[in-house]
KOLDO-669396 format. One line per 3 residues: number of its first residue (from 1); their letters; for each residue x, y, z of N, C-alpha, C. Coordinates in steps of 0.02 Angstrom, whole numbers, plus 50000, padded with zeros to 5 digits. Layout:
N
NUM> a> X:Y:Z:X:Y:Z:X:Y:Z; ...
This chain:
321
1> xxx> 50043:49940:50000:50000:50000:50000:50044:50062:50000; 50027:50120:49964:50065:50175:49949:50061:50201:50032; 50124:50219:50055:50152:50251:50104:50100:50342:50121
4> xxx> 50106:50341:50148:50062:50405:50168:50117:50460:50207; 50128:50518:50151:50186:50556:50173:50172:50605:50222; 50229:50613:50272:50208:50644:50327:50217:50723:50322
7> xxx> 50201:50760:50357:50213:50847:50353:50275:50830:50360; 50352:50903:50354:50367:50925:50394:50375:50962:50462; 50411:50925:50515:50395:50980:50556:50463:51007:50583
10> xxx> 50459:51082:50607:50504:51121:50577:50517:51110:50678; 50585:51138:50692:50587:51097:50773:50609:51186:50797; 50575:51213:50853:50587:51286:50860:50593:51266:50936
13> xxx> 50638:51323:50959:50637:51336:51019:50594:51411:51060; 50539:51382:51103:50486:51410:51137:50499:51456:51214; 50524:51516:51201:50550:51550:51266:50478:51589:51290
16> xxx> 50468:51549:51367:50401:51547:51403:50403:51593:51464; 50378:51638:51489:50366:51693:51538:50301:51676:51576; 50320:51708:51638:50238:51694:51668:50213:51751:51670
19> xxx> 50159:51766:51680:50127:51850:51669:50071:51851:51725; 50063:51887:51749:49993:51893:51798:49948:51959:51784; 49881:51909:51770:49832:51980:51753:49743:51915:51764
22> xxx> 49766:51900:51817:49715:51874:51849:49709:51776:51804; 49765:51765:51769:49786:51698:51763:49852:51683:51769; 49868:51649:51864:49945:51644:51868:49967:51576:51831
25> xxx> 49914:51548:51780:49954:51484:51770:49951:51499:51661; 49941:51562:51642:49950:51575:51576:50017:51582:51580; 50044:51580:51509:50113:51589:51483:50118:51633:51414
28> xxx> 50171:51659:51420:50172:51707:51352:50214:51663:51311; 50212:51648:51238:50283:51590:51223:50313:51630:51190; 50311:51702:51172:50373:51740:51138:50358:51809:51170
31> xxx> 50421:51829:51190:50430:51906:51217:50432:51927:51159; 50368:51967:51112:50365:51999:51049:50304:52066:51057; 50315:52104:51029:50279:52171:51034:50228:52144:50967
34> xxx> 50167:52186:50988:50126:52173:50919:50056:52118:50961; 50058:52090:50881:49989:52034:50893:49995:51994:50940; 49928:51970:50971:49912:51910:51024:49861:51891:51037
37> xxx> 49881:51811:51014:49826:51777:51026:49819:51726:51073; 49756:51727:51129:49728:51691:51168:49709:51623:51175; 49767:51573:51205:49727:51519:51186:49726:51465:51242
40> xxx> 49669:51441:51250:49622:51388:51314:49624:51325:51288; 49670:51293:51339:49668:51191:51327:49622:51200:51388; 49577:51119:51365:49534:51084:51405:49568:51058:51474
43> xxx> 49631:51021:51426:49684:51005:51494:49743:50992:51448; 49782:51023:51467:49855:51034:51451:49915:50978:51440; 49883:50929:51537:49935:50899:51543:49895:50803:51510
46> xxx> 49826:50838:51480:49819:50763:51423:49878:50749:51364; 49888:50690:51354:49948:50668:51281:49936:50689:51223; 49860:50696:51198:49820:50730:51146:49843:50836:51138
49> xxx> 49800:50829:51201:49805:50900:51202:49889:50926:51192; 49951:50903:51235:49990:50912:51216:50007:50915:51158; 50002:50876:51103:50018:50873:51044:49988:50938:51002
52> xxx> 49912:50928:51018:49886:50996:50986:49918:51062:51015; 49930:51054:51069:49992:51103:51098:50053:51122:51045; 50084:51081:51041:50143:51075:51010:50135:51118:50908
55> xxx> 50101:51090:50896:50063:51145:50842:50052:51198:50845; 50009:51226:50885:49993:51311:50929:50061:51322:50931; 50097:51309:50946:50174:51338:50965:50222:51348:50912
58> xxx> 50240:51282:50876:50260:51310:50806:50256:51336:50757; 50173:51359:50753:50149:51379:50690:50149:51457:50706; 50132:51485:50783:50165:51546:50804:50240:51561:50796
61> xxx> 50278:51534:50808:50321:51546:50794:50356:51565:50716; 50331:51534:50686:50326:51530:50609:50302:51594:50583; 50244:51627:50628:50219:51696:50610:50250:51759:50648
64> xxx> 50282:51713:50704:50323:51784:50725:50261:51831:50766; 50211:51777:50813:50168:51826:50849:50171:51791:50921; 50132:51829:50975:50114:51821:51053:50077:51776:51052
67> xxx> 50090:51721:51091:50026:51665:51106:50018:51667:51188; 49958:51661:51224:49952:51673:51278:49927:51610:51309; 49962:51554:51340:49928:51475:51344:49898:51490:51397
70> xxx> 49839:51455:51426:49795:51446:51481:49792:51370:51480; 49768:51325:51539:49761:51283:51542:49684:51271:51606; 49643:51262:51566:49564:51267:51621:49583:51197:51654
73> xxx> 49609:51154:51652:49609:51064:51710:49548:51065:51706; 49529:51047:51649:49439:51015:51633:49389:51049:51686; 49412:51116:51702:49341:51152:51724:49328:51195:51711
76> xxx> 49250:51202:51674:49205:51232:51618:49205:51293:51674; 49214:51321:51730:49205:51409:51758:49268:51424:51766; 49328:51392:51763:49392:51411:51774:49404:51439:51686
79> xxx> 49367:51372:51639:49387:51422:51548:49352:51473:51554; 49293:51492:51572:49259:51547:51561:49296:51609:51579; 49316:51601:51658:49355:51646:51681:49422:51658:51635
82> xxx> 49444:51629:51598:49511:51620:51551:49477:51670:51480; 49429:51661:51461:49415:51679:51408:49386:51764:51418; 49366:51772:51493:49333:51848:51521:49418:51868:51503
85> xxx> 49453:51851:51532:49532:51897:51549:49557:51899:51480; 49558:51847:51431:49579:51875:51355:49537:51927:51321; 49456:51933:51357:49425:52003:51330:49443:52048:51345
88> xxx> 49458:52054:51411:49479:52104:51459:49547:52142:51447; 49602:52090:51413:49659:52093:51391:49652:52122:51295; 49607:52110:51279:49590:52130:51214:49649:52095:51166
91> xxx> 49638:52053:51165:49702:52006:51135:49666:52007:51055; 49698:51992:51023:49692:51995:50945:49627:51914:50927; 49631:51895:50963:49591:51837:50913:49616:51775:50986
94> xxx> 49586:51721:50981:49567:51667:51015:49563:51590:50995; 49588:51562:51007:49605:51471:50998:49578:51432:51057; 49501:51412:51055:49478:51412:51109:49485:51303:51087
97> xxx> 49512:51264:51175:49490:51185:51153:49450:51179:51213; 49395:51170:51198:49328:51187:51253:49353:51108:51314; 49322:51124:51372:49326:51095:51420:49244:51060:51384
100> xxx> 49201:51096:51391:49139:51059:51348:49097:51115:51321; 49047:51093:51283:49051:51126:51190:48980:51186:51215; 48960:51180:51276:48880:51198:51294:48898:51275:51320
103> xxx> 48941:51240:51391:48955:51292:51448:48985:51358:51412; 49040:51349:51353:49077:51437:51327:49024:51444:51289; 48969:51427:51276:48941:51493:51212:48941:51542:51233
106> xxx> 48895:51578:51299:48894:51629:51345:48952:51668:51326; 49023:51657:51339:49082:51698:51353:49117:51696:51276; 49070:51646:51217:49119:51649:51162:49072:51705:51115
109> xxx> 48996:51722:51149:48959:51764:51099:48979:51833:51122; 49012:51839:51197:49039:51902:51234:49093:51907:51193; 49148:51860:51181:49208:51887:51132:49187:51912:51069
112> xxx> 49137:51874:51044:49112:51902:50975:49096:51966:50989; 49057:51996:51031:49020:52049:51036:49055:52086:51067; 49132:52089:51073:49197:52109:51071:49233:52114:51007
115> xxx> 49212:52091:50958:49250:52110:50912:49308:52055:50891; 49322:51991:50958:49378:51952:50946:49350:51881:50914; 49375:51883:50854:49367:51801:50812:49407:51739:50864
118> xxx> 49354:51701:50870:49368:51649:50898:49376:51586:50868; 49430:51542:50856:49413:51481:50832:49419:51426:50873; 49372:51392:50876:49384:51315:50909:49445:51260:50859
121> xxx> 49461:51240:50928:49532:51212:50899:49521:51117:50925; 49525:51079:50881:49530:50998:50918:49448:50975:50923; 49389:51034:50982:49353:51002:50990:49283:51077:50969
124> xxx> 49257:51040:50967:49185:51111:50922:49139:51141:50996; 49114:51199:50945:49069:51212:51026:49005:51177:51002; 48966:51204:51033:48897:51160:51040:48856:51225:50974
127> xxx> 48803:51179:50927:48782:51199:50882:48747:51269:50891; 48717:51299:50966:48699:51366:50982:48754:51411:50992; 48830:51395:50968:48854:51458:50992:48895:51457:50904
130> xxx> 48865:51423:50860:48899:51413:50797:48912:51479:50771; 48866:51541:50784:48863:51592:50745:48909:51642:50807; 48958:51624:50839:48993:51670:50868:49068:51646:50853
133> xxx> 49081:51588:50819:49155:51581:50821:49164:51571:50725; 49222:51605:50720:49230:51602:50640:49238:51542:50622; 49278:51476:50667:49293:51438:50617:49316:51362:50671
136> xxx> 49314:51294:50633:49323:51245:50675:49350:51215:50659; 49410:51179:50694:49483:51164:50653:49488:51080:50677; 49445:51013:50646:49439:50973:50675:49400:50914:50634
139> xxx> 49405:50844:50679:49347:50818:50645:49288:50811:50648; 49235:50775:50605:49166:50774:50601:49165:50703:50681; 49154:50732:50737:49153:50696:50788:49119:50643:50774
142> xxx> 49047:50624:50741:48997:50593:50744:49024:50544:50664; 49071:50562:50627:49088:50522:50571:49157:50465:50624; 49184:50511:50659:49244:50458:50715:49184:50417:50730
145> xxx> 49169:50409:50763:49115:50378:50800:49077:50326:50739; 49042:50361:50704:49014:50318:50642:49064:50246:50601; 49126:50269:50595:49193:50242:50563:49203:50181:50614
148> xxx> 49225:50182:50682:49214:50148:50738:49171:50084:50745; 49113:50120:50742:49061:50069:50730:49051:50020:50665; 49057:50035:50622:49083:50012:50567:49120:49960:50569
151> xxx> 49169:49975:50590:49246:49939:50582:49216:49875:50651; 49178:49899:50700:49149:49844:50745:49122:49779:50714; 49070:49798:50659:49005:49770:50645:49050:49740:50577
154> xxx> 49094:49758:50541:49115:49720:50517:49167:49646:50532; 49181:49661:50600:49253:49651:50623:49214:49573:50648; 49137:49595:50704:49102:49533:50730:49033:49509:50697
157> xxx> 49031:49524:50634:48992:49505:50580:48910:49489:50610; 48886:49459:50601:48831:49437:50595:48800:49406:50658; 48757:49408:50697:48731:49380:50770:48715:49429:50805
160> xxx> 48722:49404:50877:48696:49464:50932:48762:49460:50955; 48775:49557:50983:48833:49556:51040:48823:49622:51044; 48859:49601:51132:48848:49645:51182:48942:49719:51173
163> xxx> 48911:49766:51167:48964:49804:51175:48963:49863:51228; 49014:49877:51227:49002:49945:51295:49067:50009:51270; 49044:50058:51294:49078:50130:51273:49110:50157:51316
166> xxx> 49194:50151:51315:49228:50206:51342:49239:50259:51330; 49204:50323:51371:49182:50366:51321:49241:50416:51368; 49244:50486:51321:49289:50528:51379:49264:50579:51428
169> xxx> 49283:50620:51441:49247:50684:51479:49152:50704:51477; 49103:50701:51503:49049:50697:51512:49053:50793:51477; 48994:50772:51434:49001:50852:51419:49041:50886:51339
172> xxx> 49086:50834:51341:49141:50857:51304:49108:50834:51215; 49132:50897:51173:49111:50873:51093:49132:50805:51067; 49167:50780:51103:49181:50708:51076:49147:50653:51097
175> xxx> 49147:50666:51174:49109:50630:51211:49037:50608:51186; 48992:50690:51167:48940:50672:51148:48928:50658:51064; 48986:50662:51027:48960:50654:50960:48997:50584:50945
178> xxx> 49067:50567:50965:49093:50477:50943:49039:50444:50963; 49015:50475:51042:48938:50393:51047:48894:50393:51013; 48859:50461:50987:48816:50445:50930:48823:50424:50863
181> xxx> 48883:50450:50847:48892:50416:50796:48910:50341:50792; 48951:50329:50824:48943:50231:50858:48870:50208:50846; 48844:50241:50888:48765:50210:50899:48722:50209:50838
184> xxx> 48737:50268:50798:48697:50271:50742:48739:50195:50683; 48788:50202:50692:48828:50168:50638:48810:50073:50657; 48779:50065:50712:48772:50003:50725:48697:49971:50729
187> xxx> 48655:50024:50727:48583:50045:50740:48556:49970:50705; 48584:49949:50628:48542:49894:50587:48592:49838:50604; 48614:49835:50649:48661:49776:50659:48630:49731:50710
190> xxx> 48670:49681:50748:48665:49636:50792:48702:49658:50873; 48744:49721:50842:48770:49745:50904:48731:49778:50956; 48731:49765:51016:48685:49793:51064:48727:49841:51138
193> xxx> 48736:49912:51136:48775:49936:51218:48730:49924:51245; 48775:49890:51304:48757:49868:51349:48766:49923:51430; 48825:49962:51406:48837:49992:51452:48867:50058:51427
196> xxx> 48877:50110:51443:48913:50168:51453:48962:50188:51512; 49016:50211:51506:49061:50236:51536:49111:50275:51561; 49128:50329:51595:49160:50374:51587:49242:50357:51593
199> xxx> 49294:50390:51554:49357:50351:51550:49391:50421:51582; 49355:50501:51540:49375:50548:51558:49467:50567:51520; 49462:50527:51464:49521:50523:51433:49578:50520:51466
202> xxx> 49576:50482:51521:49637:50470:51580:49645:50383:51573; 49707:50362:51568:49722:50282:51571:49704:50240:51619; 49733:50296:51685:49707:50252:51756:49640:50245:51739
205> xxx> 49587:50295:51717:49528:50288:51746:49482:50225:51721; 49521:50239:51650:49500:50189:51590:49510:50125:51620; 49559:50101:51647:49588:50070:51665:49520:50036:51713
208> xxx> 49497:50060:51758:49479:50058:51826:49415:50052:51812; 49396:50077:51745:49312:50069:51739:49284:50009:51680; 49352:49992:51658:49345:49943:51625:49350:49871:51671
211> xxx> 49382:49875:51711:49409:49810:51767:49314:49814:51785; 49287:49850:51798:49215:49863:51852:49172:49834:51767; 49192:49856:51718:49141:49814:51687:49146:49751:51650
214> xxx> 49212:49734:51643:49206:49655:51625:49209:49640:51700; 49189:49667:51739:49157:49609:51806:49068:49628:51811; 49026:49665:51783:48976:49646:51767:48949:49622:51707
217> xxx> 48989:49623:51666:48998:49607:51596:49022:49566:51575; 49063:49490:51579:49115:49448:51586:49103:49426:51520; 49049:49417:51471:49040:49385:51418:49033:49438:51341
220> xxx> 49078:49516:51377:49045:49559:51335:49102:49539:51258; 49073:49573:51201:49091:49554:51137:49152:49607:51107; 49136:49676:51138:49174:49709:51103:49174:49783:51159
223> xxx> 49212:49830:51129:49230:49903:51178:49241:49965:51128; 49204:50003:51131:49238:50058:51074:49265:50128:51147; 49335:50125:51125:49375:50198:51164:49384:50244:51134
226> xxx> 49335:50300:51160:49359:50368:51141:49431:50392:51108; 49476:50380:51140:49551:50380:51110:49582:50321:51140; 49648:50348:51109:49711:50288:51130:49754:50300:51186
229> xxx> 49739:50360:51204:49758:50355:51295:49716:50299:51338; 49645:50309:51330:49608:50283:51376:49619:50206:51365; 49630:50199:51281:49643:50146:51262:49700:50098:51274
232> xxx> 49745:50123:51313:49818:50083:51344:49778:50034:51419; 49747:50091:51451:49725:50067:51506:49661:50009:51501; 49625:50044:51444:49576:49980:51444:49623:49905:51406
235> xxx> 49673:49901:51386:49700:49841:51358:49722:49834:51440; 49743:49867:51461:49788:49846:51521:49740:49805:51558; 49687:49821:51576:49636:49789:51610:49608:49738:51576
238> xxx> 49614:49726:51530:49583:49654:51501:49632:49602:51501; 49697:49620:51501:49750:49582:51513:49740:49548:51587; 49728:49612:51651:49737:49584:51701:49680:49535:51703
241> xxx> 49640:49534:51669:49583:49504:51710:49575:49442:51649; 49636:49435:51603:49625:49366:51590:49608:49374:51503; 49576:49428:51471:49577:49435:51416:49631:49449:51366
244> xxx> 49601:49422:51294:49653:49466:51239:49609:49490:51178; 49638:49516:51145:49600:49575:51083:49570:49499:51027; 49580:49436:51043:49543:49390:51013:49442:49371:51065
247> xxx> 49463:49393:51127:49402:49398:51147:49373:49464:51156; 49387:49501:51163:49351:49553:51160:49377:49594:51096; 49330:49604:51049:49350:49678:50990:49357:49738:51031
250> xxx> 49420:49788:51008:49416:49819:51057:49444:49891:50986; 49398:49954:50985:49412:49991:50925:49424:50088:50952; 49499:50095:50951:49511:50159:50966:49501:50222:50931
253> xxx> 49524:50255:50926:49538:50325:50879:49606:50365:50924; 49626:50396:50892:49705:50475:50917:49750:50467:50842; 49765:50384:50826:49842:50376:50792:49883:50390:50838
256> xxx> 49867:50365:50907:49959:50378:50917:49994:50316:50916; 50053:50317:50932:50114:50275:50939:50091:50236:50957; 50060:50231:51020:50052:50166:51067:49987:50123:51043
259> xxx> 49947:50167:50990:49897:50150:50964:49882:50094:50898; 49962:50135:50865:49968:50087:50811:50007:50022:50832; 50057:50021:50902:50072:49957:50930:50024:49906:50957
262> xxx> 49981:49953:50991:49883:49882:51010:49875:49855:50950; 49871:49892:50882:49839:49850:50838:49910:49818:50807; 49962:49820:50798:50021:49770:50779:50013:49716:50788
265> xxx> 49998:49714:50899:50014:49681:50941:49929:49611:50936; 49887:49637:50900:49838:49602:50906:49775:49625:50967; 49812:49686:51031:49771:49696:51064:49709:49724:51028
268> xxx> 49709:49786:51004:49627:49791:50965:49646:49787:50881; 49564:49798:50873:49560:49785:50808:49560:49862:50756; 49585:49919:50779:49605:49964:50751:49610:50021:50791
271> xxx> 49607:50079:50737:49620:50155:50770:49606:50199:50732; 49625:50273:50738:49615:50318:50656:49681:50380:50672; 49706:50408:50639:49752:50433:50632:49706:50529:50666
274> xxx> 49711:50546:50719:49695:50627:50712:49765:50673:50717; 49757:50692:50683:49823:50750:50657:49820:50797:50689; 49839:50813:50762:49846:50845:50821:49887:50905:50816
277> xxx> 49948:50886:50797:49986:50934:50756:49983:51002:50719; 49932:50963:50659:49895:50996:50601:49861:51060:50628; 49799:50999:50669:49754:51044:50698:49785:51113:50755
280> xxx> 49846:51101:50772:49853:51149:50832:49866:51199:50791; 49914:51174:50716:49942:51230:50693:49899:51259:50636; 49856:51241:50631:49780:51279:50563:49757:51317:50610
283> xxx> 49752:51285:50667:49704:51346:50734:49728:51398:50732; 49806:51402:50750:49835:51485:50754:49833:51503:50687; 49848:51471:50645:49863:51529:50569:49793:51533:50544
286> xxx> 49726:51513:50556:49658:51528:50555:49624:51592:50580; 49649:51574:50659:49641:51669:50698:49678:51708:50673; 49722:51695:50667:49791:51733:50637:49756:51782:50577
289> xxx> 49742:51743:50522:49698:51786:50447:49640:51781:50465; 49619:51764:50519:49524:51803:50523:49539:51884:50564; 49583:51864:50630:49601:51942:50658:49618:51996:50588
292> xxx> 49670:51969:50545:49693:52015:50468:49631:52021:50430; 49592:52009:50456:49516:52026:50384:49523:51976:50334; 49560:51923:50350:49559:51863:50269:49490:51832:50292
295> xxx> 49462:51806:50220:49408:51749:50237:49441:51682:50261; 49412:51659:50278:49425:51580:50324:49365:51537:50324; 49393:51457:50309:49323:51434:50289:49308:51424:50377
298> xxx> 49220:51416:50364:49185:51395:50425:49205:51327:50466; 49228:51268:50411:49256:51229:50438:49336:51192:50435; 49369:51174:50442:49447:51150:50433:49453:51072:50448
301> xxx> 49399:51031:50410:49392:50957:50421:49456:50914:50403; 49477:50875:50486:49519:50793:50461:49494:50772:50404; 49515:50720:50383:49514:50662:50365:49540:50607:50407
304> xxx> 49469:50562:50401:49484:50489:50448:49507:50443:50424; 49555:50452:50431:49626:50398:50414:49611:50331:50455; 49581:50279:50469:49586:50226:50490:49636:50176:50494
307> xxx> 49671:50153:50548:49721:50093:50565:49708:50046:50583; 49691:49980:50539:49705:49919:50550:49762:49867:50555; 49736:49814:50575:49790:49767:50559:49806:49764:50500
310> xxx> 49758:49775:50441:49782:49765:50360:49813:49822:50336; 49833:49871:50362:49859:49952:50357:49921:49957:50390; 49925:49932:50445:49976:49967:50509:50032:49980:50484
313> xxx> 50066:49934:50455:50135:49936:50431:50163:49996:50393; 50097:50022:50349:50113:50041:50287:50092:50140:50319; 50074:50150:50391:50087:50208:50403:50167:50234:50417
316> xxx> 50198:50316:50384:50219:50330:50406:50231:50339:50491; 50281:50342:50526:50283:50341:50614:50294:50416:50646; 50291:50447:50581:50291:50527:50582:50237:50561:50584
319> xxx> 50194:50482:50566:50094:50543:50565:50070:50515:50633; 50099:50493:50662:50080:50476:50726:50113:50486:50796; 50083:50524:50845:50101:50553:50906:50119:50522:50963
């Protein structure tokens, strides 16, 4: 299979300041006069978010402008408060990765009605605050999810079976659009959830809530994980408790490293490649020419790259985090 060529990425060094103006845990990443732009992780110290991190940072750099990092630790009144102080601060434009997609419309229709273009970066806001942010730099959540399911119903063909959802953060645009789209994508099948679960895109947790349901669950068929963080921990737990990726189907999404090793290794039966990277760095150069008056499309859609066992080999190790 033709090789799938990776970006360059260009390797910069990031000189970081702390600043106080009612967020002691923002950072400035270039002492530069001029433009600045505002930008809110869900959680910082996730493996995902980092990566989309890592984008935001080089692609500023590349433009030679102020980036101002915040980090909300997955709480929806701590971003709000993050997003009041970049109004307050009158920063050029905004790179918002929502803690969840409902709670910022409020403070993202106040930036609008400020004058500051906002783009969602990684994860979308919720469909009532669509007409306050210029632009969404990401995938069709509910096609991840759809793809997933798919790759399930083909994988355990024909009969009845029981599956259950490690889903991530309660609230969160992924959270609520991979399960529907799962759900929708399995709707004419034989597959039946059995259960729901919060993983909260953390390994331990994944880990810990998967052990609690193959012990009410012991005969279940299959597992779809939000990502491939959560997804280390839920293999980990099927191991302890006696399983392998031949009894339970088990179907991720991120592309990372450790993701394309589960499916090498036989633990699950795939993954999909999200370009974390990409996305961090379309986010800034998006605000970047919406603050300049350029048009910008409304949306900045992945492509769902899917990783199987019949694929794995043949990804570059450069498109994956």
């Amino acid at each position: 299979m033709k090789k799938i060529i990776s970006t360059t990425v260009f390797v910069i060094l990031i000189v970081s300041m702390l600043f106080s103006a009612g967020q002691k845990e923002a950072k400035v990443v270039a002492e530069k006069d001029g433009f600045t732009i505002g930008v809110s992780y869900c959680l910082l110290s996730a493996p995902a978010v980092k990566v989309f991190a890592q984008g935001i940072r080089e692609r500023a750099n590349e433009l030679g402008i102020n980036i101002i990092e915040v980090d909300a630790g997955w709480d929806a009144q701590k971003q709000t408060d993050q997003m009041n102080t970049f109004i307050a601060q009158k920063v050029d434009a905004i790179v918002l990765n929502p803690v969840d997609s409902t709670s910022v419309v409020p403070v993202v229709k106040k930036a609008y009605e400020a004058g500051i273009p906002v783009v969602m970066g990684a994860m979308d806001i919720d469909v009532s605050g669509k007409d306050y942010v210029v632009s969404y730099v990401g995938a069709d959540e509910e096609d991840v999810g759809r793809a997933a399911g798919k790759l399930m119903v083909e994988h355990l063909g024909s009969g009845s079976f029981s599956v259950a959802i490690v889903e991530g953060v309660a609230g969160s645009d992924p959270q609520i659009k991979r399960t529907a789209g799962f759900e929708e994508a399995i709707q004419n099948s034989g597959l039946r959830v059995v259960a729901k679960v919060a993983g909260d895109f953390d390994k331990a947790k994944a880990m810990t809530v998967t052990e609690d349901l193959l012990m009410r669950f012991p005969k279940l068929d299959g597992i779809w994980v939000h990502d491939d963080t959560m997804c280390v921990g839920v293999v980990q737990a099927m191991k302890s408790m006696g399983y392998t990726g031949r009894d339970i189907a088990v179907v991720s999404y991120n592309g990372s490293l450790l993701g394309a090793e589960m499916v090498k290794a036989g633990d699950i039966i795939g993954t999909a490649v999200q370009p974390l990277v990409e996305e961090g760095s379309m986010s800034i150069q998006v605000a970047y020419d919406a603050a300049n008056g350029k048009a910008v499309d409304k949306w900045y859609k992945d492509i769902i790259l899917p990783i199987t066992r019949d694929n794995v080999n043949d990804y570059d190790p450069s498109l994956l985090w």
